[in-house]
C-alpha positions as CSV (number, residue, x, y, z in Angstrom):
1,X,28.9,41.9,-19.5
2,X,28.0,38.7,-18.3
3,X,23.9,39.2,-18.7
4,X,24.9,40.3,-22.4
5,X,26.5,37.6,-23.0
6,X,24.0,35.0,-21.8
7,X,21.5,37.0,-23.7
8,X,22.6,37.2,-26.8
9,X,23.2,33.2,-26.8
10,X,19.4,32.5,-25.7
11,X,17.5,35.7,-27.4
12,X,15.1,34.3,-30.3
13,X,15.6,37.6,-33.0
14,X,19.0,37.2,-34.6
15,X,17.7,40.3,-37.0
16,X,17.7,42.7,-34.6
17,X,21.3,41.9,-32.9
18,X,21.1,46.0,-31.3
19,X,18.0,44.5,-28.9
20,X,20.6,42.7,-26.6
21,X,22.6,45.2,-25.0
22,X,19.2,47.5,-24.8
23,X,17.3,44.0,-22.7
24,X,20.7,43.7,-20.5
25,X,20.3,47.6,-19.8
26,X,16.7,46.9,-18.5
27,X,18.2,44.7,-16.0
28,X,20.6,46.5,-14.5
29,X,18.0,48.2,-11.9
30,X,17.3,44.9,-11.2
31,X,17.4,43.4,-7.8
32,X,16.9,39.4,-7.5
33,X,16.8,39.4,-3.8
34,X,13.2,41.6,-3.1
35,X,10.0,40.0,-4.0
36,X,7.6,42.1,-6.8
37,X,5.7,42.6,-3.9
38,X,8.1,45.5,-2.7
39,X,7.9,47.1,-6.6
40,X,4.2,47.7,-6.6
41,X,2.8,46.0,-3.0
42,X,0.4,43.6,-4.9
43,X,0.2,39.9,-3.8
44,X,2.3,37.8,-6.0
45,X,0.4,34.9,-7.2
46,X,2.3,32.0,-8.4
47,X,0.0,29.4,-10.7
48,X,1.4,26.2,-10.0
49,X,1.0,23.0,-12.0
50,X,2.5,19.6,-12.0
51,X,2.7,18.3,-15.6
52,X,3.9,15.0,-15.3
53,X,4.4,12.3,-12.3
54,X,6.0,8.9,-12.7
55,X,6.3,6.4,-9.7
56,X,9.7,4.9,-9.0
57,X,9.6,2.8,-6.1
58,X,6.9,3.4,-3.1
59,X,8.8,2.5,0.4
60,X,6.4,0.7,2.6
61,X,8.2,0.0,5.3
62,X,10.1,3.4,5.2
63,X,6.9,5.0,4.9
64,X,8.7,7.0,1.3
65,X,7.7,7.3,-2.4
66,X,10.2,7.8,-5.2
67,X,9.0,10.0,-8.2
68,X,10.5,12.1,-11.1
69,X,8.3,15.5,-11.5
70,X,8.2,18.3,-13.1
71,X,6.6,21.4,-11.7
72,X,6.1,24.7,-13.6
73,X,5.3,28.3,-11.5
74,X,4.3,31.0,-13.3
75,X,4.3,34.9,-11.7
76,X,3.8,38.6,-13.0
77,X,7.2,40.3,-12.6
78,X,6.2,43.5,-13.6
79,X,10.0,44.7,-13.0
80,X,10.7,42.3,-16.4
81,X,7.9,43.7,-18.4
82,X,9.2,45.1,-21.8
83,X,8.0,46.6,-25.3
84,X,7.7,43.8,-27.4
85,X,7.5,46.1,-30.6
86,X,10.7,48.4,-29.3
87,X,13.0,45.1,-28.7
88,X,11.6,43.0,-31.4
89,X,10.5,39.6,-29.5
90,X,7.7,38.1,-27.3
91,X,9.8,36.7,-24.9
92,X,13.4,36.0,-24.0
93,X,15.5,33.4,-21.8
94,X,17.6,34.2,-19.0
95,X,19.2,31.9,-16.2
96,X,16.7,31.4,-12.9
97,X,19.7,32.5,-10.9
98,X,19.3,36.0,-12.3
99,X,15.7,36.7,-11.7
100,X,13.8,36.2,-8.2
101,X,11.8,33.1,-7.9
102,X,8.9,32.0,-5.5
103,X,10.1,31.2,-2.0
104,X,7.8,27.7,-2.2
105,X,9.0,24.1,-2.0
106,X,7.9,20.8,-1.4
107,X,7.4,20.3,2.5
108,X,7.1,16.8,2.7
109,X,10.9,16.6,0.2
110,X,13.6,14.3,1.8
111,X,15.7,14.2,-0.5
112,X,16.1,15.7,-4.1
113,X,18.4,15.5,-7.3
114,X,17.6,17.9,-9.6
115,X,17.7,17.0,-13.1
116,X,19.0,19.5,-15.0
117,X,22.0,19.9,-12.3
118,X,22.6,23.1,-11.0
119,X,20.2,26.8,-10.5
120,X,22.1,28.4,-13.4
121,X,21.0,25.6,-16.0
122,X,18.0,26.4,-15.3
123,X,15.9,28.8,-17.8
124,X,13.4,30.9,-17.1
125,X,11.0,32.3,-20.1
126,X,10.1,36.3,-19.6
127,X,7.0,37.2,-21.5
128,X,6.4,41.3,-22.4
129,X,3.9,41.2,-20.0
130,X,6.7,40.4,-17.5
131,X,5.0,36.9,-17.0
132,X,7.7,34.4,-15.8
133,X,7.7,30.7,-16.3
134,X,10.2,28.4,-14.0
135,X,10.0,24.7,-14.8
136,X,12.0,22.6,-12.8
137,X,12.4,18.2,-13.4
138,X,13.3,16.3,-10.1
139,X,14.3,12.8,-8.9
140,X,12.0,13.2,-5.4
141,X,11.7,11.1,-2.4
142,X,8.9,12.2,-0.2
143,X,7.7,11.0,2.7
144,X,4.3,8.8,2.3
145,X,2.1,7.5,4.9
146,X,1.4,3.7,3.9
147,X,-2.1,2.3,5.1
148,X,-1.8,-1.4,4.6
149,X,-5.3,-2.8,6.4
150,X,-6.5,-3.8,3.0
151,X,-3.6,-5.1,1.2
152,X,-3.2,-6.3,-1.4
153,X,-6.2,-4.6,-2.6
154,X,-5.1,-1.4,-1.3
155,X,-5.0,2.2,-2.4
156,X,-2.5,4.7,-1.5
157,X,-2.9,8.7,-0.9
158,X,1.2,10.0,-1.4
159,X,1.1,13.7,-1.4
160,X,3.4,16.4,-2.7
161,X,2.6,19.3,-0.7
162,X,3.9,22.9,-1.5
163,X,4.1,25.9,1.1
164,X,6.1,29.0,1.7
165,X,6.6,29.2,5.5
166,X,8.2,32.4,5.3
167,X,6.2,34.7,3.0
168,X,2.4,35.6,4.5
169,X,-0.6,34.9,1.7
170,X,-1.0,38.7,1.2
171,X,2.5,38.7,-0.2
172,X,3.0,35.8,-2.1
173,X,0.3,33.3,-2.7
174,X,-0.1,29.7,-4.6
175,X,-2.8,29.0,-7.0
176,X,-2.5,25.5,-8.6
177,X,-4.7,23.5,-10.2
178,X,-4.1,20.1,-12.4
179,X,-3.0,19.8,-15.8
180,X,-5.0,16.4,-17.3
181,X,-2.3,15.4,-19.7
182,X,-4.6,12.1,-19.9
183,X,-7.0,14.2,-22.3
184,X,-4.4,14.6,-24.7
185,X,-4.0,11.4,-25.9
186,X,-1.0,10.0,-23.6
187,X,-0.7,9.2,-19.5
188,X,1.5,12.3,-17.9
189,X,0.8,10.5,-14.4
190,X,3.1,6.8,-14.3
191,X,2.7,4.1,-11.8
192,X,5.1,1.4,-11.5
193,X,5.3,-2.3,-11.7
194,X,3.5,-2.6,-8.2
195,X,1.1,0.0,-7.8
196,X,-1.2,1.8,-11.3
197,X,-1.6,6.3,-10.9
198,X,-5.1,5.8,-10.3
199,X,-6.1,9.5,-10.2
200,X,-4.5,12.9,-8.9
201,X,-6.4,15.4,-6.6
202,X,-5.6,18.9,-5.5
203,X,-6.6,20.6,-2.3
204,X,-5.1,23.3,0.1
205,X,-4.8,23.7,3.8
206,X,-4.7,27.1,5.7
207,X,-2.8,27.0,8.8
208,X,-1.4,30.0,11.3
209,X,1.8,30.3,12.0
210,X,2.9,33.6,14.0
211,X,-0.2,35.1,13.8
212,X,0.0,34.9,9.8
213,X,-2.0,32.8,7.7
214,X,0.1,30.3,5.6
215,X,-1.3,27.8,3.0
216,X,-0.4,24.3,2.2
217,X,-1.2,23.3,-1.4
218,X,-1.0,19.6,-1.9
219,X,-1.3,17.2,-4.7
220,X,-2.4,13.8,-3.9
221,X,-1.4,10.9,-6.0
222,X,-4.0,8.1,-6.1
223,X,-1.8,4.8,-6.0
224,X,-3.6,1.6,-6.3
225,X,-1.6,-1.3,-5.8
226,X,-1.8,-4.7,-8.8
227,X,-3.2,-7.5,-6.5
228,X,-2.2,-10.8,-9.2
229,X,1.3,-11.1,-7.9
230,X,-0.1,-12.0,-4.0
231,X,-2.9,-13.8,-5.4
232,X,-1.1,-16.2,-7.5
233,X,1.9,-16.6,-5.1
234,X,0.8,-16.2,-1.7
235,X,-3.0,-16.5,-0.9
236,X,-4.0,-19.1,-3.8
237,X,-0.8,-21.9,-2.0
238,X,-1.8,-20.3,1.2
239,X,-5.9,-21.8,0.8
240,X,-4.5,-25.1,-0.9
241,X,-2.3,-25.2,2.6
242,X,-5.2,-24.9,4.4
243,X,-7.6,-27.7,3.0
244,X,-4.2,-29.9,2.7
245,X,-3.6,-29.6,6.9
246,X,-7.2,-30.0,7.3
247,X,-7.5,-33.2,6.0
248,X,-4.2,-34.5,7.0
249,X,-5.2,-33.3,10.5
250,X,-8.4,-35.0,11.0
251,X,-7.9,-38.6,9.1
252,X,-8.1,-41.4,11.1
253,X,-4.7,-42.7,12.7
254,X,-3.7,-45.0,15.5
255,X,-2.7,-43.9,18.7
256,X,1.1,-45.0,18.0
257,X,1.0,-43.0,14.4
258,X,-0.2,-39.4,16.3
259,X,3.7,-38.4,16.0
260,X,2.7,-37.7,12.1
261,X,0.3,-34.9,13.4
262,X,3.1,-33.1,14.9
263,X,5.7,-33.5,11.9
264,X,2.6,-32.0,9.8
265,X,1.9,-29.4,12.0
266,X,5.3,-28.3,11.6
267,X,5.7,-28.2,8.4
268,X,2.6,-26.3,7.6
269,X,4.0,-23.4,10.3
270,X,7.0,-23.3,8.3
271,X,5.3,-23.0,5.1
272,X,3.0,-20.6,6.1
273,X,5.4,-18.6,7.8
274,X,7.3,-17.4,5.0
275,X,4.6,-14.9,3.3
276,X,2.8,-13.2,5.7
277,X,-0.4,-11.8,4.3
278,X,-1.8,-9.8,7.3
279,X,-4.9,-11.3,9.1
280,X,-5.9,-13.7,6.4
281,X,-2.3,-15.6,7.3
282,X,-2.8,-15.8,11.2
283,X,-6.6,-16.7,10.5
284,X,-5.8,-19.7,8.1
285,X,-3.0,-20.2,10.6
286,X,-5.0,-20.5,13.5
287,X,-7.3,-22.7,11.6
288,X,-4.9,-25.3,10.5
289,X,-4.0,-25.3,14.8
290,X,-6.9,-26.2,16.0
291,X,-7.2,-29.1,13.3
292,X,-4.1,-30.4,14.4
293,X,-5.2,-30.2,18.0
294,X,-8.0,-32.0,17.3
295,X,-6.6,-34.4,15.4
296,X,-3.7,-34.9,17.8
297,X,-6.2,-35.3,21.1
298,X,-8.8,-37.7,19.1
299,X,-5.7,-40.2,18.4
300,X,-3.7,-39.4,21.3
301,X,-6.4,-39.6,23.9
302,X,-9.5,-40.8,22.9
303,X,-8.4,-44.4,21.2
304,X,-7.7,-46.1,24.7
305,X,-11.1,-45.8,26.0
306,X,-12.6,-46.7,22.6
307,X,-12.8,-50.4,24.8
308,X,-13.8,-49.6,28.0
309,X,-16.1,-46.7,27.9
310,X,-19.1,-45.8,25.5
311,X,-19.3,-42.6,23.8
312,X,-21.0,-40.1,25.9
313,X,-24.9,-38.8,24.8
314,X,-23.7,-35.9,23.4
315,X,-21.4,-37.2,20.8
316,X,-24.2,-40.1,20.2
317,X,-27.2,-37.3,19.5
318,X,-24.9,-35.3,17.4
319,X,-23.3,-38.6,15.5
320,X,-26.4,-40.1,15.5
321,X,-25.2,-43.3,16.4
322,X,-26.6,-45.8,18.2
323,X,-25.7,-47.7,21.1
324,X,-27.2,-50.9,19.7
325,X,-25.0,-54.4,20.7
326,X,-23.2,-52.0,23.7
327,X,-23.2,-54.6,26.4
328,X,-21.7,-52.5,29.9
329,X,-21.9,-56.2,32.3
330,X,-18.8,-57.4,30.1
331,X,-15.9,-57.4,32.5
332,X,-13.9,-55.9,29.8
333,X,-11.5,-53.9,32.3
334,X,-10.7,-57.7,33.9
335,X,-10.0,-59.2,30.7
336,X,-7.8,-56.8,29.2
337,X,-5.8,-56.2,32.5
338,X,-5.5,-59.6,33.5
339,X,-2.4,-61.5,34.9
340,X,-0.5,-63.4,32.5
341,X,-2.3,-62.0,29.7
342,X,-5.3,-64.0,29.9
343,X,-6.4,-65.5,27.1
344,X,-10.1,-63.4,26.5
345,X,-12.7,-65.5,25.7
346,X,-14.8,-66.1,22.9
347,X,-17.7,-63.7,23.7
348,X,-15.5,-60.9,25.1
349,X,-14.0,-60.6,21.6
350,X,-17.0,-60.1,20.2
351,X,-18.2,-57.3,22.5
352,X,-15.0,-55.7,22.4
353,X,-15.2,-55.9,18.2
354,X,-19.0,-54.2,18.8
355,X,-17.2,-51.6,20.9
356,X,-14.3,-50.9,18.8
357,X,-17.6,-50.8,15.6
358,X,-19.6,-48.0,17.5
359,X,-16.5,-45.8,18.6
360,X,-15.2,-45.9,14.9
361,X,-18.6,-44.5,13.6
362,X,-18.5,-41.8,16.5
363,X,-15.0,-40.6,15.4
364,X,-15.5,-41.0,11.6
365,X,-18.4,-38.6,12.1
366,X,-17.2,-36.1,14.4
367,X,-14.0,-36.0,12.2
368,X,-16.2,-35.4,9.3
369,X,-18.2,-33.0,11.0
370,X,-15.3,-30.9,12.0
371,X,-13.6,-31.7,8.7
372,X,-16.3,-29.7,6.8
373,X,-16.5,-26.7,9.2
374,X,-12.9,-25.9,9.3
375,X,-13.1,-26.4,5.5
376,X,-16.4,-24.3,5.1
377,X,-14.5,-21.7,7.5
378,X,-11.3,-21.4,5.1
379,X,-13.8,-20.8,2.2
380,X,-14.8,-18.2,4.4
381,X,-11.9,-16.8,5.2
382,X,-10.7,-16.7,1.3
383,X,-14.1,-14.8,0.4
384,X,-13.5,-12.6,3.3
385,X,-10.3,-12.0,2.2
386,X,-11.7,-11.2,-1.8
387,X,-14.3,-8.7,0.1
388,X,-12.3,-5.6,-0.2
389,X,-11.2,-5.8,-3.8
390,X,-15.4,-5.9,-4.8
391,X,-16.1,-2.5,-2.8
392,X,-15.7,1.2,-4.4
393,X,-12.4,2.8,-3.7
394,X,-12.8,4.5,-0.6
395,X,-12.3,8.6,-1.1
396,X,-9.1,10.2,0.1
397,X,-9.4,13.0,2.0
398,X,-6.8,15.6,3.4
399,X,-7.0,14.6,6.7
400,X,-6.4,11.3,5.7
401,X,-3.0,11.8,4.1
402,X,0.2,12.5,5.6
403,X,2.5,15.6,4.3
């Protein structure tokens, strides 16, 4: 009485009201529980297609993608078939719980919510032919493998992947293929604010399991992330940091005014510390170190010698500085060091002015020396970092993806 019932609400011929009870009568042989395998031992083959995907929310650090889909699986039933002309319609609706469905899911699923709520709101459309269509709308989180090595100019594979672990291929079998929805004048495949659907592939795995041969099919959802947002907020400050440390590092201070280097130092390993950006971070990083060593050493170390000892050949050849007016028979040492603080005389001021003269070229230099390699480098580094967003998006293979 129930089948009748349901029916007669969903049946498309109110002119022919008599066609009801004779469609419930067809179904009362009917058993939901046995494959159509068993009716006529022919391989049921399920066409599956995914008409529409949109992102939610991809997971990174959960290794999870969010999505709302809808999936449609078509079969021969041939227990359903009916005489179109004898009951007066092409097709009728009945409740999925009534009729026997394909054992396949989505083997990489967490967690679901199915959007039309339970099985029995569900609808399945019976053609005369006994074709029946199942279309079912979830709220899916499946699992997804994140590969970050070229962020932020990465590109995602997230697969959905069907299989029926139970049911061998020569009983039941999927055969999907990919409805292009973008042909037909609107998107059917959504990203989100973070990552664009760059394209969707299809491809299917065979696998033995018991000595039977299983299939996976999987759909593979080409995500490729919007760069701007890290651009403009973290690696555009992040270079300005850079050339901003560098100089601050390696101008000329006083021995006594070296204590800035440190404060500096500090706050540029704060600043930078807050948005990590993968290697181009610890390489800009590292960078802005070393400056600060340098500069720390060269006015911690280096500035009580400038009057005693002359700069050695190497820093002269690469300076290019000469030792011209260097006089080494002043008793500087004796001067400086004496009791009482002696009173230096006339000519040791002079030297010791031509000293202080040639050591201040010799640091200007090697400062600007070093000054335009670490800055050359963090050009580098930013153009380095720029290199994967010019390159073709690398192919996704199924090996590559995880379901």
């Amino acid at each position: 009485m129930n089948k009748i019932t349901l029916l007669s609400i969903l049946f498309f011929n109110p002119a022919t009201p008599q066609t009801y009870p004779r469609l419930a009568d067809s179904l009362k042989n009917y058993d939901k529980r046995f494959s159509p395998f068993y009716y006529d031992r022919k391989t049921v083959t399920v066409n599956l297609i995914i008409p529409y995907i949109i992102l939610l929310i991809v997971k990174e650090n959960e290794s999870r993608a969010e999505w709302i889909l809808s999936y449609e699986m078509r079969w021969i039933d041939p227990r359903l078939a009916f005489n179109s002309s004898e009951y007066g319609a092409e097709h009728y609706f009945i409740p999925s719980s009534e009729v026997w469905k394909p054992r396949s899911f989505i083997y990489n699923l967490v967690d679901y919510k199915d959007a039309s709520g339970e099985d029995v709101n569900n609808d399945v459309k019976v053609n005369a032919s006994g074709e029946v269509s199942f279309r079912r709308t979830l709220f899916a989180n499946c699992m997804c493998e994140v590969h970050v090595e070229n962020f932020p100019f990465d590109t995602q594979g997230c697969v959905i992947t069907f299989t029926n672990p139970t049911n061998p291929i020569a009983e039941e079998r999927i055969q999907a293929s990919i409805d292009n929805f973008r042909e037909r004048g609107y998107s059917a495949y959504t990203g989100n604010t973070e990552f664009a659907f760059s394209n969707i592939s299809l491809t299917v795995l065979h696998t033995q399991i018991l000595g039977e041969r299983q299939e996976m099919t999987i759909f593979v959802a080409h995500l490729k992330r919007y760069p701007n947002y890290y651009i403009l907020i973290v690696v555009m400050p992040t270079f300005a940091i850079g050339i901003i440390a560098i100089t601050g590092a390696l101008l000329p201070v006083r021995g006594e005014e070296s204590g800035d280097i440190i404060e500096l130092a500090l706050a540029t390993i704060l600043a930078l510390g807050l948005a990590w950006l993968g290697f181009y971070i610890i390489f800009v990083l590292a960078e802005t170190c070393l400056a600060f060593a340098i500069g720390y050493i060269k006015g911690r170390y280096i500035c009580p010698m400038m009057d005693t000892r002359p700069p050695r050949k190497f820093l002269l050849k690469m300076t290019r500085v000469s030792l011209e007016g260097w006089n080494s028979d002043v008793d500087l040492k004796a001067s400086i060091k004496g009791n009482n603080g002696v009173i230096e005389r006339k000519e040791v001021k002079e030297q010791l002015k031509i000293n202080r003269h040639i050591w201040g070229q010799v640091r200007y230099r090697v400062s600007l020396i070093i000054f335009v390699v670490l800055q050359l480098f963090n050009a580098l580094l930013l153009l380095a970092f720029f290199i994967p967003s010019w390159l073709p998006e690398a192919e996704i293979r199924p090996y590559q993806v995880s379901f």
